[in-house]
C-alpha positions as CSV (number, residue, x, y, z in Angstrom):
1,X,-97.3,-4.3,7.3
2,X,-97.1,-7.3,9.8
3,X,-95.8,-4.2,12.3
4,X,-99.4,-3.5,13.3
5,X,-100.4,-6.9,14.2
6,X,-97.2,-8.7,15.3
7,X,-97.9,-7.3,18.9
8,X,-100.4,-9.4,20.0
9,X,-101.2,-13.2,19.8
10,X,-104.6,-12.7,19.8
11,X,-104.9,-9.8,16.5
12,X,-105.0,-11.2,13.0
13,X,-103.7,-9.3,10.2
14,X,-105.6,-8.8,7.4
15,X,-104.8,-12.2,6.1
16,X,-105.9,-13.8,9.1
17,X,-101.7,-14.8,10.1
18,X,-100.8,-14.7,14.0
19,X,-97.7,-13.4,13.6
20,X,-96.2,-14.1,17.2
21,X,-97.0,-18.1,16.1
22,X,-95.2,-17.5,13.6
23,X,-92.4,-16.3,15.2
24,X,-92.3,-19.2,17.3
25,X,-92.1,-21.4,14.4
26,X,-89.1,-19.4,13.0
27,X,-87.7,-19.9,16.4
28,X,-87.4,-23.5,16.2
29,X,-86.0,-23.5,12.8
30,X,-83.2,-21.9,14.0
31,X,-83.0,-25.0,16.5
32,X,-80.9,-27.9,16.1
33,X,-82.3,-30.3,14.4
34,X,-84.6,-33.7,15.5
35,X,-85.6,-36.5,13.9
36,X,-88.3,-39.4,14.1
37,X,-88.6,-42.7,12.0
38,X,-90.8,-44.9,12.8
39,X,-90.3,-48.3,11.6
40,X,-92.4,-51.7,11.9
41,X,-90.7,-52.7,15.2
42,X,-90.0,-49.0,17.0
43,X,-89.7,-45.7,16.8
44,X,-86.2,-44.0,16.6
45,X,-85.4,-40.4,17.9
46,X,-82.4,-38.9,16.8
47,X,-81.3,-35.3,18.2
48,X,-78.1,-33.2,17.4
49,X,-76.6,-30.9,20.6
50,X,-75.5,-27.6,19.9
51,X,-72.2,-27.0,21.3
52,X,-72.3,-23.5,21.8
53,X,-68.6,-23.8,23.4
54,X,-65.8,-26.0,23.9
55,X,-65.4,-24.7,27.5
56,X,-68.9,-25.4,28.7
57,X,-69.1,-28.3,31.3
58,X,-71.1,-31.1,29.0
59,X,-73.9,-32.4,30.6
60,X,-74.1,-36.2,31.1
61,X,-78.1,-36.0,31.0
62,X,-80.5,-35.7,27.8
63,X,-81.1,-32.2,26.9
64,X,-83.5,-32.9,23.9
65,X,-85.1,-36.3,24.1
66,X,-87.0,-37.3,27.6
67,X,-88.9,-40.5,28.9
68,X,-92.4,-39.1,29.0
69,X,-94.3,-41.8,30.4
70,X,-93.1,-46.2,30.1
71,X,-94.9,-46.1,26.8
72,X,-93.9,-42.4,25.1
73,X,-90.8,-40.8,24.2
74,X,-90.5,-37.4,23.0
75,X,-87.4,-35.0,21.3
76,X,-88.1,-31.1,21.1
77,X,-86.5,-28.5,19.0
78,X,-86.6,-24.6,20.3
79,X,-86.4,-23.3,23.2
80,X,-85.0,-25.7,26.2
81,X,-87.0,-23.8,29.4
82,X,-90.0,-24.1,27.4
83,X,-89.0,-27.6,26.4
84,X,-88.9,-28.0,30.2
85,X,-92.2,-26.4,31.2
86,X,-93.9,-29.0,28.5
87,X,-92.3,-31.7,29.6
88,X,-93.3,-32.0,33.1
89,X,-96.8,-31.2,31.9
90,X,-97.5,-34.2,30.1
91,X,-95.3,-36.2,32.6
92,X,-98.0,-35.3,35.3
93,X,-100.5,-35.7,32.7
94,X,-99.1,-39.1,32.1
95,X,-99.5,-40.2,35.6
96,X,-102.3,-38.9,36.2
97,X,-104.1,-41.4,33.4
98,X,-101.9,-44.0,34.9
99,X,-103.7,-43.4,38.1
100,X,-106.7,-43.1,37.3
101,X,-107.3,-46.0,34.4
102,X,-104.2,-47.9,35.6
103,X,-102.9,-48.2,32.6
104,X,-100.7,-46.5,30.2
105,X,-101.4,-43.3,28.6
106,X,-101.9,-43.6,24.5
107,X,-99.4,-41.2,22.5
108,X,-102.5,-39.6,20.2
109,X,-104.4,-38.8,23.4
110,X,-101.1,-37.1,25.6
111,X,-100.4,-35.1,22.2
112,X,-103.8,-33.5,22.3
113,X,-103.2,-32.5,26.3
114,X,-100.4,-30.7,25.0
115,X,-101.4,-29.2,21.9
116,X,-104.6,-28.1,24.0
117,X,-102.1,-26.4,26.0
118,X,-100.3,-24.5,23.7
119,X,-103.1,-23.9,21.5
120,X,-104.5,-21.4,25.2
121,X,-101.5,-19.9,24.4
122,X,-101.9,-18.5,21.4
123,X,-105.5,-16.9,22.7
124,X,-105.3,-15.1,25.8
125,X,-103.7,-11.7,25.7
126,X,-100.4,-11.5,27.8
127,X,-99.1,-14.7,26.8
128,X,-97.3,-16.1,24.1
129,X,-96.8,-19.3,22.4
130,X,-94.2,-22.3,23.7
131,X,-91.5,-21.7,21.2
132,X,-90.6,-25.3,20.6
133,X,-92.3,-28.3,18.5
134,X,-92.3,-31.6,20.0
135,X,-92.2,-35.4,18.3
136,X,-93.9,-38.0,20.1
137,X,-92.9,-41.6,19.8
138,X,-94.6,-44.4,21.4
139,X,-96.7,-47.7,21.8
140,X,-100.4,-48.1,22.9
141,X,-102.4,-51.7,22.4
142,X,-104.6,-50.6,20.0
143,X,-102.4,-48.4,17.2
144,X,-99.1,-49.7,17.9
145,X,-96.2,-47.9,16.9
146,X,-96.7,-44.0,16.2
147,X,-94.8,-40.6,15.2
148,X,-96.4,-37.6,16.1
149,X,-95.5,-33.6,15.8
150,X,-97.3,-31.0,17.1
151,X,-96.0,-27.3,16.9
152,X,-96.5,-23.9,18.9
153,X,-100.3,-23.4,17.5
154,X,-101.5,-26.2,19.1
155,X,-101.6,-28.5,15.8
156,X,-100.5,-31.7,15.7
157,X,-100.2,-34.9,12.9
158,X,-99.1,-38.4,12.4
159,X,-96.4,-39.4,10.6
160,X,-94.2,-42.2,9.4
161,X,-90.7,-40.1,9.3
162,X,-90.3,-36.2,10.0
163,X,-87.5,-33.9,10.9
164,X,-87.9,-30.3,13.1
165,X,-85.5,-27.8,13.7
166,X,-82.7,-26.5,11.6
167,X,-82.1,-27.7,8.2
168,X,-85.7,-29.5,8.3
169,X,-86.2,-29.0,4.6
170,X,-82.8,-31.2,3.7
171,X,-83.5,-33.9,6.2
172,X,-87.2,-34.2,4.5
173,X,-86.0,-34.8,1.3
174,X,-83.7,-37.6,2.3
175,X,-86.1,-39.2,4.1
176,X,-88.8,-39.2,1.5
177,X,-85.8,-40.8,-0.6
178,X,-84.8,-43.6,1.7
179,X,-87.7,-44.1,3.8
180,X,-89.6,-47.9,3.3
181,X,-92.6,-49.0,4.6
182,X,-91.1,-52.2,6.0
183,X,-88.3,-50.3,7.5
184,X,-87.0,-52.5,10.8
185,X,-85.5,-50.5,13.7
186,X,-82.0,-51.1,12.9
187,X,-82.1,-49.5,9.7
188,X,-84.5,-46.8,10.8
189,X,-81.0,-45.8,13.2
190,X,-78.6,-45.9,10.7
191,X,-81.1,-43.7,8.6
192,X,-81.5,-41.4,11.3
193,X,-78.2,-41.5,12.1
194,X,-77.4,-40.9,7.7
195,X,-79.9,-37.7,7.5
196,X,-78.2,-36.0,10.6
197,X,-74.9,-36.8,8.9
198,X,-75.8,-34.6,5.8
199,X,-77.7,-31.9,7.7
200,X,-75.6,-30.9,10.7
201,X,-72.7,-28.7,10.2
202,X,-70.0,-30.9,11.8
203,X,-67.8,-32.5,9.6
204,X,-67.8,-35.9,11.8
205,X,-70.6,-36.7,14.4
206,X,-69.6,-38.2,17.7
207,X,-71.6,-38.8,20.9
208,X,-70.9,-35.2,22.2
209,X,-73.0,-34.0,19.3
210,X,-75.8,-36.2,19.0
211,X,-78.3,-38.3,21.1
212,X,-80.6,-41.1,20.2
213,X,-83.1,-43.1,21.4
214,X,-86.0,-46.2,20.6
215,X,-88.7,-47.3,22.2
216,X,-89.2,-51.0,20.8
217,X,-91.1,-53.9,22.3
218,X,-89.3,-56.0,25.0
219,X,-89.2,-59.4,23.7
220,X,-90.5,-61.3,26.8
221,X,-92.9,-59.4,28.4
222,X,-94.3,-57.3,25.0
223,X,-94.2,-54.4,26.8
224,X,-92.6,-51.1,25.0
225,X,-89.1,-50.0,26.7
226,X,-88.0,-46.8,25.8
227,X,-84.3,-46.4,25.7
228,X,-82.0,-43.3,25.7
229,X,-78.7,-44.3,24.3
230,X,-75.5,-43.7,26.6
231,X,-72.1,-42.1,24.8
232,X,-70.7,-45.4,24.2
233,X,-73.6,-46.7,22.7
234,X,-74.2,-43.6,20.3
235,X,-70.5,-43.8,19.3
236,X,-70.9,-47.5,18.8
237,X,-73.9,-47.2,16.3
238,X,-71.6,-44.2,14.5
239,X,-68.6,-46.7,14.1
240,X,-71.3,-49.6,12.4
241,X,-72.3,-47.2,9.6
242,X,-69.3,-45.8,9.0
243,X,-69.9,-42.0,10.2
244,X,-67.4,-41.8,13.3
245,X,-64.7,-39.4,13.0
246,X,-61.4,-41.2,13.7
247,X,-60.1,-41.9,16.9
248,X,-57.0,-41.5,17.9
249,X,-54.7,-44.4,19.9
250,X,-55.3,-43.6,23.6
251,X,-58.8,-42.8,22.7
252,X,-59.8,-45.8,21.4
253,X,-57.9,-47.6,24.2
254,X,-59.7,-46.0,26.6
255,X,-63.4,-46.9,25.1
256,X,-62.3,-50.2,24.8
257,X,-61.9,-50.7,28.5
258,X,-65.0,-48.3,29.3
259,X,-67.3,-50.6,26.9
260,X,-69.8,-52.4,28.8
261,X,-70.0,-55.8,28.6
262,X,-71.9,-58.0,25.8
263,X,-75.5,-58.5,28.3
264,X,-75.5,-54.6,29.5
265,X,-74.8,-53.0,25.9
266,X,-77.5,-51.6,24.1
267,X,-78.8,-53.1,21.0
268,X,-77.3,-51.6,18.5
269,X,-75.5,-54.3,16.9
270,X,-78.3,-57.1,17.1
């Protein structure tokens, strides 16, 4: 039935579905999969890579979670060129706030610019919709800490913990399990870091596989930092709650003389 109005974004069917949004959203599911907790002290963003193949060069940059403004992180699931496309729009968007109000961007207000975007999409003919959903995690003065999703219709919503991409519906359920109110950053990462654990395919997770990040108040200046872990530090987080694969001799060796010392190391320990 859907074969009559799956052509176009801009027919209904009969039941009043877009069918091409729909598609989008089965697109992403397909996608590996991203989390967001937010806890009383942060937000955490946790992302698994797909290695598609042992022979492809591994890029030393983040491929799924970006620095969208000083204040706002975001991770994506779907498709990475529209990923990219979204991502320089609301970091222009960003600045352009920042240069006109001198002063940071709040998260609610950038996920509308994008979900406005999106939502064009899905309404003029000869177009189609971003295949990829986006979390935003951030800080503004007058809400604080917040999680938000928006996917290819242009919706978006707040929430305290979510999951997108493949093998959403497992990762939910664990979160509604383990997720607390008064969760602190620390153990908002080693949930995060527990849910991708039981949902990716990988029998071990290492830093090649995963990427994480936080955006958390800086102690002295109250001012949110937004941090994308580095390998070590991802591995390092892995090792504290017990969900790194073994290493063997020389490797081990060589991460202990690649470590970075005690002031430069992320905090993952603290």
């Amino acid at each position: 039935m859907s074969r009559r109005y799956d052509s176009r974004t801009t027919t209904f069917s009969p039941e009043g579905r877009l069918f091409q949004v729909e598609y989008a959203m089965e697109a992403i599911s397909h996608a590996g999969t991203t989390v967001g907790i937010l806890a009383k002290d942060g937000v955490v963003l946790a992302a698994e890579k797909k290695v598609t193949s042992k022979l492809l060069e591994q890029d030393q940059s983040s491929e799924k979670i970006f620095n969208l403004s000083d204040n706002i992180i975001a991770g994506v699931a779907g498709i990475t060129a529209d990923a990219n496309s979204l991502v320089n729009y609301a970091r222009n968007q960003a600045q352009k706030y920042l240069l006109a109000y001198d002063d940071d961007m709040p998260v609610e207000q950038l996920a509308q610019r994008l979900c406005d975007l999106k939502q064009g999409y899905t309404q003029y003919g000869g177009l189609r919709p971003f295949g990829v959903s986006i979390l935003y995690a951030g800080f503004d003065d007058h809400h604080h800490f917040q999680l938000y999703h928006s996917d290819p219709s242009g919706n978006y919503s707040g929430w305290k913990a979510t999951c997108i991409g493949n093998n959403n519906g497992t990762a939910t359920s664990l979160l509604k399990q383990d997720y607390k109110d008064d969760i602190g950053i620390q153990e908002a990462m080693g949930l995060a870091a527990k849910v991708l654990s039981k949902t990716m395919d990988a029998t071990s997770l290492d830093s090649e596989k995963l990427e994480f990040a936080t955006i958390t108040l800086d102690p002295r200046t109250k001012k949110p930092v937004g941090r994308v872990f580095k390998p070590n530090d991802i591995d390092r987080l892995l090792e504290k709650h017990g969900l790194a694969k073994p290493k063997d001799p020389e490797a081990a060796a060589a991460a202990a003389t690649s470590a970075p010392a005690q002031g430069e190391a992320m905090a993952v320990d603290s």
